[in-house]
N, C-alpha and C positions, 0 to 999 in steps of 0.2 A: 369227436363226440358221437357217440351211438346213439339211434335213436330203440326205443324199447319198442316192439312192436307188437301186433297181438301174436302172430304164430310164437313167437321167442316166449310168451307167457304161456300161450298152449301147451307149448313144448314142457315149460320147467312146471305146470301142472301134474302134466303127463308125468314126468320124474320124480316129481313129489308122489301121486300115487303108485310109481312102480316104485318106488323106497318104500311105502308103505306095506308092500306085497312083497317087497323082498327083491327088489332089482337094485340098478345104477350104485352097482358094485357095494351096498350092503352085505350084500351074500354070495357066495357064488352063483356067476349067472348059469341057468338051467341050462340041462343036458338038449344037444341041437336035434331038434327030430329031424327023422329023416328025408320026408318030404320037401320037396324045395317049395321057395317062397319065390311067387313071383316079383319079380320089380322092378319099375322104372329107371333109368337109371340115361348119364349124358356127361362126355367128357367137357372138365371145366375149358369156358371160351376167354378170348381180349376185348374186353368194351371200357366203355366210360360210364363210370356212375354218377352220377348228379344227386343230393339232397338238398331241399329246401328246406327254409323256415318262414314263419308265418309273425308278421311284426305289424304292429297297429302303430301309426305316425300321422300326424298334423299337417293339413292344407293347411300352405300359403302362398299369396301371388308370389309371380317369382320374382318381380320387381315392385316394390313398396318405401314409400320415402314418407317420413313427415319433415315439411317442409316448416325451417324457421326463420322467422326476418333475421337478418343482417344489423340493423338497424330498428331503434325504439321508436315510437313516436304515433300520430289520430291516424286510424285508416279513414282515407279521404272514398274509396270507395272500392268495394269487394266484388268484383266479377265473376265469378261461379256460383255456383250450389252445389249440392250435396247431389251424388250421380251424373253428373257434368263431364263429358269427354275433353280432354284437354290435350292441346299437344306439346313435344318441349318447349322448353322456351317462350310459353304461353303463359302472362300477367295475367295473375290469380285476384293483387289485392295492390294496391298504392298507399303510400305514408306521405304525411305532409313532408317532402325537400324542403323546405326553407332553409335546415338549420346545414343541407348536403350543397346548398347551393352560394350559401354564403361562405361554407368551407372554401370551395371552389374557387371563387370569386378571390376570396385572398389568398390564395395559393397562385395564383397568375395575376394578381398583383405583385406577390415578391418576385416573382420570377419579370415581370417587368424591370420591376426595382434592381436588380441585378445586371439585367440587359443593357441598362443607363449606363449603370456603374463599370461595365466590361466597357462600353462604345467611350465611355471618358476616358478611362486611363490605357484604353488601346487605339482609339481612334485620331480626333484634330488634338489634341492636347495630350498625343504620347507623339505624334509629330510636331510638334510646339518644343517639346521638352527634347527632342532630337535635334530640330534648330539650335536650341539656346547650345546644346552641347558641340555643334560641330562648330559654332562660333568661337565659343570661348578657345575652341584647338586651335581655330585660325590666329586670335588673338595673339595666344602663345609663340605660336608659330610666326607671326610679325613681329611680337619680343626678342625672339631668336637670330632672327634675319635683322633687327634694327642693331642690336648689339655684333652681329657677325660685322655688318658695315664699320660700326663704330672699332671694331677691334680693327678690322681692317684698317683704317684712318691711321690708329695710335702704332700699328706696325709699320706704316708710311711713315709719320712722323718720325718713330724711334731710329731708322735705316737713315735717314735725314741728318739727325742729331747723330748718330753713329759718326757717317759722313764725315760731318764738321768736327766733329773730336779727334779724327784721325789727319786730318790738315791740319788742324791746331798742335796737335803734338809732333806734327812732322813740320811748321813750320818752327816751334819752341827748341827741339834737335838741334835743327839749322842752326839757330841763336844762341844754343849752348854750345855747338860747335865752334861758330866764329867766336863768341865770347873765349872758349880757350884757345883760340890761336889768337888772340888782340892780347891777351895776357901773358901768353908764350912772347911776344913780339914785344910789347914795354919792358918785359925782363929782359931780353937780347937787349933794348936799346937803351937802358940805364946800364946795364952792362957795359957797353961798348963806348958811353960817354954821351950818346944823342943830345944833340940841345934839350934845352927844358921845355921849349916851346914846344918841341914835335914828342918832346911825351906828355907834356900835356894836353894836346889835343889827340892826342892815340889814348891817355884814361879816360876823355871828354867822350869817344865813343863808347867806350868799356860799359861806360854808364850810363849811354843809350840803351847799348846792348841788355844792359842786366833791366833798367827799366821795361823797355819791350817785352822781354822774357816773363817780367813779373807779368804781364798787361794778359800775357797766352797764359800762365796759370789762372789769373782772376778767370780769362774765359773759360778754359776746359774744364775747372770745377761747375761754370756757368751750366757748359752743358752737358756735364756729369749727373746734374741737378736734374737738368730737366729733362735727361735720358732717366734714372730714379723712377722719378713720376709717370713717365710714358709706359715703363716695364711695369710700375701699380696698379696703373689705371687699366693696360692688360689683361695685368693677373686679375682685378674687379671686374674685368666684363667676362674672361671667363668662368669668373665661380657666378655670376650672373646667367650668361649661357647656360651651362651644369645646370644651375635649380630649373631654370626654364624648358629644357629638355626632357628632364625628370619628370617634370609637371604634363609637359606635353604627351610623354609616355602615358602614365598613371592616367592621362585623359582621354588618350584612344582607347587603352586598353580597358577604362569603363564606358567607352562608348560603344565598344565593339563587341563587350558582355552586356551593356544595356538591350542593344541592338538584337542579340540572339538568347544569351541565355537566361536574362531577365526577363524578357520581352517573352522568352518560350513558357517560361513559371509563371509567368503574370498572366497568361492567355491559360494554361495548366490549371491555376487554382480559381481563375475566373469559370471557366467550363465547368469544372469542378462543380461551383457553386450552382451555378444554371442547373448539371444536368441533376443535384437535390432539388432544387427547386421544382423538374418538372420530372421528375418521380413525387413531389408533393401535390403536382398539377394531377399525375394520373390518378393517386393514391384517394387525392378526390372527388375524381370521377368517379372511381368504384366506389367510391364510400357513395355517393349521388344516387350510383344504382343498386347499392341495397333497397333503395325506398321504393321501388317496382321489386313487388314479390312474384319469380318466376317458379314455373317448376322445371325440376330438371328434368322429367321423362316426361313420354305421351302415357294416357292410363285416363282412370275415371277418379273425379273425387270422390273422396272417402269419407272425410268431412270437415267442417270448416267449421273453425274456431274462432273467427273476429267477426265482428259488426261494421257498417258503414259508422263511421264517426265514436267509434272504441279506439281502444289503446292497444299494440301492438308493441310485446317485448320482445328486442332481441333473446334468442334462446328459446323460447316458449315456442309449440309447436302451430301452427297457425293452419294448416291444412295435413291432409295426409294422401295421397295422390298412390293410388296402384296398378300397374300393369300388369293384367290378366290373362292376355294372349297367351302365357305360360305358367303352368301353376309348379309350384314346389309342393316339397313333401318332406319332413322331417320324422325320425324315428331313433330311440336308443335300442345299442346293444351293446353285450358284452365283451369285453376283450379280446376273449377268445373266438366269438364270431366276426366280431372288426375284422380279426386279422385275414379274413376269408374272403375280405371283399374287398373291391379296389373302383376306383374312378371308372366311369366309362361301362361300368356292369347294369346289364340289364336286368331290369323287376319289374314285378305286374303290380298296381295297384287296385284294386276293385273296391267301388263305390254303387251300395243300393243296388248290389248284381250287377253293373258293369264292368267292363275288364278295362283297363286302360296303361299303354305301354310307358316305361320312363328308366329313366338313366341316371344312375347315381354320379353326380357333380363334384363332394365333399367329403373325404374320408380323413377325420381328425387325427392328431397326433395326440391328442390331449384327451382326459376324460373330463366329465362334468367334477365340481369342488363337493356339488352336494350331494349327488347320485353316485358317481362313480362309475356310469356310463358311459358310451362312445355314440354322441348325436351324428348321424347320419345324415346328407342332403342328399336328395335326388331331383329331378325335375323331370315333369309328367308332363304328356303328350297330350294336356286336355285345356281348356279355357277355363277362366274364372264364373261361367256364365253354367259348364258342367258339373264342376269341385266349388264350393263354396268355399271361401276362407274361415280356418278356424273350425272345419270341419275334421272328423276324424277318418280313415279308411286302413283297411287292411292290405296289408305288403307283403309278396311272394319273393323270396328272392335265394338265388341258390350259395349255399354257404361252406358245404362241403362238397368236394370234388375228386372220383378217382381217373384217372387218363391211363387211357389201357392195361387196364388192371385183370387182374384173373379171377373172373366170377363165377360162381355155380349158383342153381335156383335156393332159395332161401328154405324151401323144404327140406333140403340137402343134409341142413345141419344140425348138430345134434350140441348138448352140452351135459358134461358130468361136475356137477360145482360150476368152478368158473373155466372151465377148458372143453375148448369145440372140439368136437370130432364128426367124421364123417365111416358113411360105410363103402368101400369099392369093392366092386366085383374082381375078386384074382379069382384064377382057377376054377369060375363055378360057384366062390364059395364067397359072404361077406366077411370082407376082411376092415376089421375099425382102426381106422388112422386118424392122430392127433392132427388139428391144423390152425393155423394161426390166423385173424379175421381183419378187415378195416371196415370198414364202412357198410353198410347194409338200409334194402328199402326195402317196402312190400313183397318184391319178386327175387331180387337177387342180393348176395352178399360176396365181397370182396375176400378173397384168398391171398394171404401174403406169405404165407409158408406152410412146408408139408404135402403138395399135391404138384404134380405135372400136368400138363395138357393132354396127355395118352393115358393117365388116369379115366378109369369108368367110375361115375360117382354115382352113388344109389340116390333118386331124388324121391320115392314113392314111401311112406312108413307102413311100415308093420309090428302088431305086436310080438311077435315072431321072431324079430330082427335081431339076430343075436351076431358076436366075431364068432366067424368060422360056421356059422350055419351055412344051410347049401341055396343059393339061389337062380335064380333064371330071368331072364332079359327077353321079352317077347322081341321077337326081328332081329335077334343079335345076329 
């Protein structure tokens, strides 16, 4: 953005009355007398341009708080006034605790209540309940081992009765055996004629024989019977054993998840509880110390807003506390100037004639909803006791910038309409060349096309100044 300056008005004066009279190519320009024209003249150099603007913006501290209770309830008593130096953390005002204190109080109550409740079901009565359990395993475990004997016993006995069934049948053999040779032998001797007498006492034993014989079936059914019953009674102690085993399984194996991963959940969800509890414990300690109203920074009060024995709303601003050690400075500008400026940049603020140095802090992305503006923060190098708050001052600060740019004196330049020109000395003689401009102050202006450095630029006017008149350079 150019600033309009007065030569630049001089100038397009001057051009206004040489159009008038017939110049700046109205007319053909006049025939060049022959007289040279003296003139000034300096080849364009490399510098830095700088232009500022001048912006009016708003003191304020640079730290400022209104401070609001936490908590409702009677200011029991208000410790400051108004111009009161305070430092952080410095109680401004107190609320009746009663209602922060009772919070408290039952919040480490339950948290008690809980601690009971963890120490019973994990402490003597989750060792109570691990006795009863490794008893009942033993229990089992002695059903086990009563019944192992007892089977024991009934395989003794059955091996026993086995025993005697196998003599019995090996004595009944024998007896079938001689039974058919007593039989073979009364047939040989009714055969052969034998008296009646010696066959009759040879069938007299026959029927010893078969009697006997019967007497070993009655037994080895006997102990057929009660081999039966031995192998039941057995097979009942071991489907006895089995459930027992079973039992005794299913009862370690909740003893030994009791033991760990019950026992881990049930300490898990007990902590658990506790550690709400004493996040309830702290939650009303802070609530406690809402009722002591601190301020957050050191600074001077600004001013207070409750009474001794008034009401105090959470939310409602209760004091206003500002640190003045540093003052701020707000100002809007345009977009197009925004964009020239950046954090970190320095600006003079001057206040009642003083000058005072500061540093812009805040460079928005955003503009104002209602202006359409870009608020600016800086922060000044002065106290609140220099800059008043809520005071206004005027801001220096530089917005356009050229860096090593190619300048000639601002007299230099000439315009016809809107196109600059300048005059260079070639040959003795002014020669008018178009050139292209940026930035320009009171002394010098920016050249960005159409000239070199080895260029001679005429910096001095004359009305005389024509392309191609003859000029002269004192000391050339």
């Amino acid at each position: 953005m150019l600033h309009t300056r007065s030569r630049k008005l001089l100038c397009l004066l001057l051009i206004g009355i040489m159009a008038v009279m017939g110049g700046c190519g109205a007319k053909e320009e006049e025939p060049v007398t022959s007289a040279a024209i003296v003139v000034d003249a300096a080849h364009p150099h490399r510098g830095d341009l700088v232009l500022s603007n001048q912006f009016i913006g708003s003191i304020s501290a640079a730290e400022s708080v209104s401070i609001m209770p936490m908590a409702s309830g009677e200011i029991t008593k208000v410790y400051v006034s108004i111009g009161d130096s305070v430092k952080a953390g410095q109680t401004l005002a107190k609320i009746d605790d009663k209602p922060g204190r009772l919070q408290l109080a039952s919040a480490q109550a339950q948290y008690e209540t809980l601690l009971a409740s963890k120490q019973s079901n994990t402490g003597a009565s989750w060792d109570l309940k691990m006795m009863q359990t490794d008893f009942n395993i033993e229990q089992l475990q002695d059903a086990i081992d009563a019944y192992e004997d007892q089977k024991d016993d009934l395989e003794d006995t059955l091996d026993d009765l086995e025993d005697q069934l196998d003599d019995l049948e090996d004595d009944r053999a024998t007896l079938k055996k001689q039974q058919k040779e007593l039989e073979a032998a009364i047939a040989n001797a009714i055969a052969g004629g034998m008296p009646e007498a010696a066959i009759a006492e040879m069938q007299g034993q026959l029927t010893a024989l078969k009697s006997g014989i019967s007497e070993l079936d009655k037994g080895i059914k006997t102990i057929e019977g009660y081999i039966s019953e031995t192998e039941s009674g057995i097979d009942q102690i071991e489907t006895g054993i089995e459930s027992y085993e079973k039992q005794l399984a299913l009862a370690e194996d909740s003893a030994e998840l009791t033991k760990t991963q019950v026992l881990e959940e049930t300490n898990a969800a007990l902590d658990a509880q506790l550690n709400a509890a004493q996040v309830g414990i702290d939650s009303a300690k802070m609530a406690l110390s809402y009722y002591n109203i601190t301020t957050p920074i050191s600074g001077r009060v600004e001013a207070v807003n409750v009474t001794d024995h008034g009401m105090a709303a959470a939310g409602y601003a209760a004091f206003v506390v500002s640190n003045k050690d540093t003052m701020n400075i707000t100002f809007s500008v345009s977009e197009a100037v925004r964009n020239t400026l950046s954090v970190g940049q320095k600006i003079t603020v001057e206040r009642n004639g003083v000058n005072y140095d500061a540093a812009i802090t805040e460079v928005p992305t955003s503009a104002s909803g209602y202006t359409g503006m870009f608020t600016i923060k800086a922060s000044v190098n002065a106290t609140g006791d220099e800059l008043l708050s809520g005071t206004s001052a005027k801001i220096t600060a530089a917005t356009y910038t050229a860096k090593d740019a190619m300048l000639i004196p601002y007299s230099a330049i000439h315009y016809n309409e809107n196109q600059a020109y300048v005059y260079i000395v070639r040959d003795g003689v002014a020669a008018k060349t178009n050139v292209s401009t940026g930035i320009f102050d009171d002394d010098y202006i920016v050249i960005t096309g159409g000239l070199t450095e080895n260029d001679l630029v005429i910096t001095s006017w004359s009305a005389r100044l024509r392309d191609g008149a003859s000029v002269t350079v004192p000391m050339e």
